[in-house]
N, C-alpha and C positions, 0 to 999 in steps of 0.2 A: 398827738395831743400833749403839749406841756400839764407837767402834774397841778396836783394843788396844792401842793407844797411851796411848788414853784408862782404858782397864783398869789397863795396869801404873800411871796417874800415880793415881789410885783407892785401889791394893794401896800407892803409896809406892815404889813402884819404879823406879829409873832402872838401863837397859843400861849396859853399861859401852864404854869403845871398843872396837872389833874386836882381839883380839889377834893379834899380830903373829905369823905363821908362824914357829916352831925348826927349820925343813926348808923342801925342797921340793915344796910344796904350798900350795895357797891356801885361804882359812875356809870356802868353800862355792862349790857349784856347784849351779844353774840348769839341770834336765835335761826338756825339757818341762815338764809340771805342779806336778815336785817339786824340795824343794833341798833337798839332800844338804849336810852339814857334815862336814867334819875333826873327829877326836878334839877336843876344848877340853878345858883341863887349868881348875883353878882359878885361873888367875890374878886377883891383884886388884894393878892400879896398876902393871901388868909383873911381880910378884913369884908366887911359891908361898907362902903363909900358913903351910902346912904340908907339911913331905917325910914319906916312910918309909912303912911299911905298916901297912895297918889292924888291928888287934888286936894291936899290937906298941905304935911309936911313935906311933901316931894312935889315938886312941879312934874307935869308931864314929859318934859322936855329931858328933863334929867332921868324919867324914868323910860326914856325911850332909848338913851344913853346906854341904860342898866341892863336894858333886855337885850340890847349888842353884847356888854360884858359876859352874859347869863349866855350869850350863845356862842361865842369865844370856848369860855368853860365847858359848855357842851363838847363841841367840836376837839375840846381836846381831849375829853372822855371816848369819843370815837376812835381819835389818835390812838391813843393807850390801850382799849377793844379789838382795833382790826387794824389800822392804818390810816391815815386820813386819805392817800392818795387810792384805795381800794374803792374809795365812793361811788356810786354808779349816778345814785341823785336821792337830795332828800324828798321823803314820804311827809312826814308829817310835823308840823312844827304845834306843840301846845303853850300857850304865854298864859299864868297866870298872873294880874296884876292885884296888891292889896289894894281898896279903894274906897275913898274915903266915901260917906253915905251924900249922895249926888252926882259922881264921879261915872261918866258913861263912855269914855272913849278909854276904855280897853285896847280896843282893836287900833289905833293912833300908837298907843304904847309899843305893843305887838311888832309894830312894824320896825321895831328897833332890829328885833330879831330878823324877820323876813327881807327888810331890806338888806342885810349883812349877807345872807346865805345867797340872795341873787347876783352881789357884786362879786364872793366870791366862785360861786356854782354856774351864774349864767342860767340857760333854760334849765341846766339839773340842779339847780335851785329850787325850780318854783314847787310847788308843795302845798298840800291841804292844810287845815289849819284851825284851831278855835283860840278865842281870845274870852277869859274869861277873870270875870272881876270877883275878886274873893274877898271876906270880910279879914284875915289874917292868913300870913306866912308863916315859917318857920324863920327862927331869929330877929321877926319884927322886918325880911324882907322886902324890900316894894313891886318885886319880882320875881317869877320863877320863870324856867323855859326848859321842857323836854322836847326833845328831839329822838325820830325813829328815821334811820336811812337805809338806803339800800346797798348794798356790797355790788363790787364785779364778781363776774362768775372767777 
């Protein structure tokens, strides 16, 4: 099996650096088998691309955009944790979107994320899930996305 290293360089993909914790907390942890991530916001190059809430300030479309970025950052939280090529398949993907008051396709957003992890994982992509609309982020995000994977033995 080619790695996923070699996956993402394949898809065109390069991780981005680990972003630097806004709290107290660190990008991911190492709990036996699996590694757990902190929320990842979209950053790209230290910055937010985009604040505000979805169906308001942020188009969907742009926020489904951000939940790719948000899992990018993850993913490379995992990198820095274990390996990325140590994957065995992701477990769980959580997408929190901020949302404006009307705003119901969450799980559209969502799929910024879960589409990313199937083109690069294939079936150790696929993965449980909740998509859940929240009234605020941290930093005025439009996004968040944790991720829990599973290690090889």
């Amino acid at each position: 099996m080619a790695t996923w290293t070699a996956r993402l360089a394949e898809l065109g993909i390069e991780l981005p650096a680990v972003a630097a914790p806004v709290a107290a907390y660190v990008p991911a942890i190492v709990d036996g088998g699996l590694v757990h991530t902190s929320g990842q916001l979209p950053f790209v190059d230290g910055a937010l691309p985009a604040v505000g809430h979805v169906g308001a300030e942020v188009d969907p479309a742009e926020a489904y955009a951000l939940a790719r970025t948000a899992t990018l950052n993850a993913l490379a939280a995992v990198d820095a944790a274990a390996g990325l090529d140590r994957i065995a398949r992701v477990v769980r993907v959580t997408g929190f979107v901020a949302s404006a008051p009307g705003f119901h396709a969450q799980p559209g957003v969502v799929n910024g994320a879960s589409e990313l992890l199937g083109e690069i994982f294939g079936e150790a992509g696929a993965h449980a899930r909740s998509a859940v609309g929240v009234a605020e982020l941290p930093l005025n995000s439009p996004v968040e996305i944790e991720l829990v994977v599973r290690l090889r033995d």
